[in-house]
Every structure is written in structure tokens, then in C-alpha cells.
C-alpha positions as CSV (number, residue, x, y, z in Angstrom):
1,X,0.0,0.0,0.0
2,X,1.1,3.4,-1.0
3,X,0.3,6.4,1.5
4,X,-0.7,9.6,-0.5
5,X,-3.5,10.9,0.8
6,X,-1.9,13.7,2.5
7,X,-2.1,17.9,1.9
8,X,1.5,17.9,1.6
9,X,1.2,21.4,3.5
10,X,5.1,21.6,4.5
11,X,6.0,21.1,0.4
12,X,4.2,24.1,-0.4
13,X,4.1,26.0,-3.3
14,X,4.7,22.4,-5.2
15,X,1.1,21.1,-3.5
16,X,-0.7,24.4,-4.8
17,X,-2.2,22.7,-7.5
18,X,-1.2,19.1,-7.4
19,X,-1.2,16.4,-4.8
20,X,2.2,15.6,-2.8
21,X,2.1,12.1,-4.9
22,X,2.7,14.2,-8.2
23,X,5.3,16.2,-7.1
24,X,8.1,15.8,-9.4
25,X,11.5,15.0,-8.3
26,X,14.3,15.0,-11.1
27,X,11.4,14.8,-13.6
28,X,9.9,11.5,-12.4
29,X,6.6,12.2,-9.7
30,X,7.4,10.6,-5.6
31,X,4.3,8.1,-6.7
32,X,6.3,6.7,-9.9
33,X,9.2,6.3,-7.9
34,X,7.5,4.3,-5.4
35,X,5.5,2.2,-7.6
36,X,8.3,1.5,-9.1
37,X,10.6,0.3,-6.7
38,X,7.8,-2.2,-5.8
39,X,7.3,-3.3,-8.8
40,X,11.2,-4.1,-8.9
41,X,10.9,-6.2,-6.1
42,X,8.2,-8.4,-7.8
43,X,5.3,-6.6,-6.2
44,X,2.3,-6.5,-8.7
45,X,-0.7,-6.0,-6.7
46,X,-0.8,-2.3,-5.0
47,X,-3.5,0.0,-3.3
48,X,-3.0,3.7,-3.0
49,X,-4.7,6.1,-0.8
50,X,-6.2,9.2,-2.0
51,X,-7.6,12.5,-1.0
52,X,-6.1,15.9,-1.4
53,X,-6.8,16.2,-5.4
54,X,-7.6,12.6,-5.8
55,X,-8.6,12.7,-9.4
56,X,-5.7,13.9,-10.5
57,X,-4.0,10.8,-9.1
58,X,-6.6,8.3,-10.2
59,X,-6.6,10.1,-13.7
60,X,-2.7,10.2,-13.7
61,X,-2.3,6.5,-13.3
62,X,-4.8,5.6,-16.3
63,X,-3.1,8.0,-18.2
64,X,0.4,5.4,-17.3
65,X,-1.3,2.4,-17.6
66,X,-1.1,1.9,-13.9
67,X,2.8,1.4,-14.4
68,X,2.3,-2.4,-15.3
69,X,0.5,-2.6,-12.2
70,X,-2.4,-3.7,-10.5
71,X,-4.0,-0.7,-8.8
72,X,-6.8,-0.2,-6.7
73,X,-7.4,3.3,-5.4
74,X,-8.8,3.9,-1.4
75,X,-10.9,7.6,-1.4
76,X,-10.9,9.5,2.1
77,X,-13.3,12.0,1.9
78,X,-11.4,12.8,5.0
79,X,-8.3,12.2,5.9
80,X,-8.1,9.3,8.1
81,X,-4.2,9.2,9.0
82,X,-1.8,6.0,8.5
83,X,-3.8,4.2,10.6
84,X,-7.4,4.9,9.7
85,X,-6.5,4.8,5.8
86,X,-4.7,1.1,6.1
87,X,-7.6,0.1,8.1
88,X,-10.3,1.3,5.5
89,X,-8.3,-0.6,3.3
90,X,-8.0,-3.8,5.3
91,X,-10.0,-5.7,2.7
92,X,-7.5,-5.7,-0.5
93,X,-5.1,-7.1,2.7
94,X,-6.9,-9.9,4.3
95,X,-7.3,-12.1,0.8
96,X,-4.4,-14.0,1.9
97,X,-2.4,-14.3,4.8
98,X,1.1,-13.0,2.8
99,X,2.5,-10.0,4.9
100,X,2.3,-6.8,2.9
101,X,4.3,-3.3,2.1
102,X,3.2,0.1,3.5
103,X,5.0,2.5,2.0
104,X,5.0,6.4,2.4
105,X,4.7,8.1,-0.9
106,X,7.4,11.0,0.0
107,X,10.3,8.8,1.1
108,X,12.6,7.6,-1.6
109,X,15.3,5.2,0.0
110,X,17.4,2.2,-1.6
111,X,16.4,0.2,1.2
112,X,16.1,-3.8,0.3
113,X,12.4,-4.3,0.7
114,X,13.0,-8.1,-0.2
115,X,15.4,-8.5,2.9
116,X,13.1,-6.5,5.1
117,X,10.0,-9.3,3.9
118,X,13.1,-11.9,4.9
119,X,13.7,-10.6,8.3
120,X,9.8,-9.9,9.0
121,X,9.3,-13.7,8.1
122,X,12.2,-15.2,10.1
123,X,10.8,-13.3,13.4
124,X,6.9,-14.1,12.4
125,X,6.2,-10.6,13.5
126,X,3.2,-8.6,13.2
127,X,4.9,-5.4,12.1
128,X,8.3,-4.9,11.1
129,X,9.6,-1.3,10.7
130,X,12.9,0.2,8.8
131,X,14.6,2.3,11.3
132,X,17.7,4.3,10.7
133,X,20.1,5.7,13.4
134,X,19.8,9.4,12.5
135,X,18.7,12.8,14.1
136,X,14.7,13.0,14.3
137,X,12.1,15.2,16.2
138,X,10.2,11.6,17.2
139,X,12.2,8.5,17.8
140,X,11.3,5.1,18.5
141,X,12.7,3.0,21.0
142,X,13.9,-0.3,20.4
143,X,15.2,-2.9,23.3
144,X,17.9,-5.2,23.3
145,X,15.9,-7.9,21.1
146,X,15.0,-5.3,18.4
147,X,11.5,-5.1,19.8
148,X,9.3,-1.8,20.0
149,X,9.5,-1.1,23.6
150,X,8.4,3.2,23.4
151,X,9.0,6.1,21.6
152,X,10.4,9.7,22.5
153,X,10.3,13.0,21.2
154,X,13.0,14.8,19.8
155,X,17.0,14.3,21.5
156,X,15.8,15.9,25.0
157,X,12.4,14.4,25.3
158,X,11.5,12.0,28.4
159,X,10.6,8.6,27.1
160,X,7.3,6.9,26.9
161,X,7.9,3.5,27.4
162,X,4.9,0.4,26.4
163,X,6.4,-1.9,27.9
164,X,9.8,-2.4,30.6
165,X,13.2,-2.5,28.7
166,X,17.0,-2.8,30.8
167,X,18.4,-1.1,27.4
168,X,17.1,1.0,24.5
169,X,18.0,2.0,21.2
170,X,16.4,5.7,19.8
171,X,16.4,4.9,16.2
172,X,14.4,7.0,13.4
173,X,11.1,5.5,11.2
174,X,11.9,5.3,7.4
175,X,8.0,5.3,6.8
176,X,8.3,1.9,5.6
177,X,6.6,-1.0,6.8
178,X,5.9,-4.7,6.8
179,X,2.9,-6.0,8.2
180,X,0.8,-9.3,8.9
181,X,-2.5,-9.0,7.3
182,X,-3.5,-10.9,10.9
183,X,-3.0,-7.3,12.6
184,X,-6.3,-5.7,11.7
185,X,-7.9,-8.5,13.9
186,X,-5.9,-6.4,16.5
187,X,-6.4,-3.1,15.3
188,X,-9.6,-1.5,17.6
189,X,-9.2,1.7,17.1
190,X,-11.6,3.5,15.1
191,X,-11.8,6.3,12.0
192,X,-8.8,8.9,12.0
193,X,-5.8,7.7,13.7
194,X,-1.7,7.3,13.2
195,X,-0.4,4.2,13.3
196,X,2.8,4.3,16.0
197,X,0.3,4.8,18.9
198,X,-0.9,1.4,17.9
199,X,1.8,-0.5,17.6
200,X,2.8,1.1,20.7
201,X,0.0,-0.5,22.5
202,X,0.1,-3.9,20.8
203,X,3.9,-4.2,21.7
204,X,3.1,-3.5,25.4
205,X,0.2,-6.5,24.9
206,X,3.3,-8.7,23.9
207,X,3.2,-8.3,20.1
208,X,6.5,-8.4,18.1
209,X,7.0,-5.3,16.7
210,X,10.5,-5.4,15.5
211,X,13.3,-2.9,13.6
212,X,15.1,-3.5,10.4
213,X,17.7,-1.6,10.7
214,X,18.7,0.6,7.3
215,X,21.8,2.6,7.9
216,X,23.5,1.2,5.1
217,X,20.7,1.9,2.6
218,X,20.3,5.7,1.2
219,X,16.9,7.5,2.1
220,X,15.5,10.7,2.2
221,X,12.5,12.4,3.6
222,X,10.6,14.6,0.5
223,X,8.6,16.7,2.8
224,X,9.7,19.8,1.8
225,X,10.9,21.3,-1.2
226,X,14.7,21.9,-0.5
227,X,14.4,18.0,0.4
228,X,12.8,17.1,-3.1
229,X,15.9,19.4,-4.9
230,X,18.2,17.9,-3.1
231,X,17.0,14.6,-3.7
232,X,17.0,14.7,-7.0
233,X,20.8,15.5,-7.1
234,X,21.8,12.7,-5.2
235,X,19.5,9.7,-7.0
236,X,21.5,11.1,-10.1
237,X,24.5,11.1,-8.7
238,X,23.5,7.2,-7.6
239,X,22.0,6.1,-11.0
240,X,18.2,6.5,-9.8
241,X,17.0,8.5,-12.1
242,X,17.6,8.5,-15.5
């Protein structure tokens, strides 16, 4: 699933007229670039979210041919945050018991998706998120075993831990995301809501929430224009973009 329902208020002017999904980086929009790194790594069967000028998406992706894909589209006639928007979505998820990609539509990263599937299958855990050891205003905490065990807010922030942990890692969310289709059985809260809170509160119930960690793998946050310019540079520089 790709996330791009958001206003993309922070990349302002470039949302003015356009969702953040058709922003351009280098020439190619953030939503190619995603759908095309998963359809690299074999993935053929996708479900984007839509809302801030969702025709434009839905008539920019018949216009591609879906990029070879199969795409369903999800409307939020409001915006119903990570976690509301995958659970409206639940459905196109729960065919089969395969875990599935969440993927935010304004990160671009090399990160190896296929090894992240690997690692979320070896562990049998119900959500597996890239984390990188970088500067963030939220963290997530991590204990010794690689499990979720709290989160904390900026370098200075007191920590809010789910459950007890002798030894913590603060690592930084990549905004990508394995997950169990079996998690929307555990999944009660309702309409708008982010995600982190609950997988907060299923780690402290004993789920295994667990890091891959990604430091060797470029990424880059596209929230803000200088970020998208800057972006584009370096995925040249790396072969990227053509």
C-alpha cells in the first residue's frame, strides 16, 4: 500500500495545484518512484490512498497504464491518517495471509524491501519497521531484542515507554513498513488515527513489533521542497534517475 493521501502542507508552493504524490523529483513524480521500486521487487498488486486532489491521481495513473500494475485506489473524503486509511483498506489485505508493504509516498530510499520481507518472516512478527540511526524530532525505541518497547520526542524528550526494557536503542522511522494481514484483527481503534500509537499499544500486549535496521541503505525524507531538490541530485548522482 502506498500512503498519499496527504495535503502535503510543509511542500508548499509544489502542492498548490497538485497532490504531494505528483510532485516531481528529477522529472519522475514521488508516486512513480514508489510504484516502481515495488514493482522491482516483484510486487504486482498495490493500493494507494487518496484524497487531497484525488482525481488527479486516479486520472494520472490511467493516463500510465497503472505502471504495469495492479491498482486499486482507497478515497478518504477525510483524511483518516496511517492508521485509519490502512484500516479502510483492510480488505484488498486480508485475501491471503502474505505480509504486505506500507510504504509512504514521500520517502525515496534504496532500502532492500526483499530482505526487510526476509527478516519480518524469520521473526513471524506482526509489524516490522525500517529504522535508521539518524537525528529525528520523534524516535522510537527499540530494546535489546530489536522489539518496539516506546517512543520519545525529539533528543531531549522524556521517554514513553509500552512496555519495561533494561536497554534501549532511539532509532528514526523510514516510513516503511511490513505487516501481517492478521494485525487488523488487532487493530480497535476506530476512523482517524496514526499508526505508532498502535503498535505502541500492541507491543506492550506482547506483540512483536520489530526494527530492520537501514543505515547502510540511502533515504530521504521529500517533505519539503529543498528536500525534493536535493533529492533529485543525489538519486542522479547514484544512478536513480535516468
Amino acid at each position: 500500500m502506498v500512503l498519499a493521501a496527504g495535503l502535503g502542507t510543509r511542500l508548499r508552493p509544489l502542492t498548490n495545484d497538485r497532490p504531494k504524490a505528483l510532485v516531481e523529483v528529477g522529472g519522475r513524480t514521488m508516486l512513480e518512484i514508489t510504484l516502481a521500486r515495488l514493482r522491482d521487487f516483484g510486487i504486482r498488486e498495490v493500493i494507494v490512498n487518496v484524497h487531497h486532489f484525488a482525481d488527479k491521481v486516479v486520472d494520472y495513473l490511467r493516463a500510465n497504464t497503472n505502471f504495469g500494475l495492479n491498482i486499486e485506489i482507497s478515497r478518504e473524503d477525510i483524511l483518516l491518517d496511517t492508521g485509519g486509511g490502512l484500516k479502510k483498506a483492510a480488505s484488498f489485505f486480508e485475501k491471503n495471509d502474505e505480509p504486505f508493504l506500507l510504504h509512504n509516498v514521500d520517502v525515496v530510499s534504496t532500502i532492500d524491501l526483499r530482505k526487510m520481507i526476509e527478516l519480518h518472516n524469520r521473526h513471524q512478527a506482526l509489524a516490522t519497521l525500517a529504522v535508521q540511526d539518524r537525528k529525528t524530532s520523534r524516535y522510537l525505541l527499540f530494546d535489546e531484542s530489536d522489539q518496539l518497547c516506546g517512543r520519545r520526542a525529539g533528543e531531549e524528550g522524556p521517554p514513553e515507554f509500552s512496555k519495561a526494557a533494561e536497554a534501549v536503542q532511539a532509532l528514526a522511522f523510514a516510513g516503511i513498513h511490513v505487516i501481517a494481514p492478521r494485525i487488523f484483527r488487532r487493530l480497535t481503534e476506530d476512523g482517524v488515527f496514526p499508526i505508532i500509537p498502535s503498535y505502541l499499544r500492541l507491543a506492550g500486549e506482547g506483540a512483536n513489533i520489530t526494527a530492520f535496521h537501514a543505515d547502510e541503505y540511502y533515504w530521504r525524507d521529500l517533505g519539503r521542497p529543498e528536500s525534493v531538490a536535493k533529492a533529485a541530485g543525489e538519486m542522479r548522482q547514484m544512478g536513480i534517475l535516468n
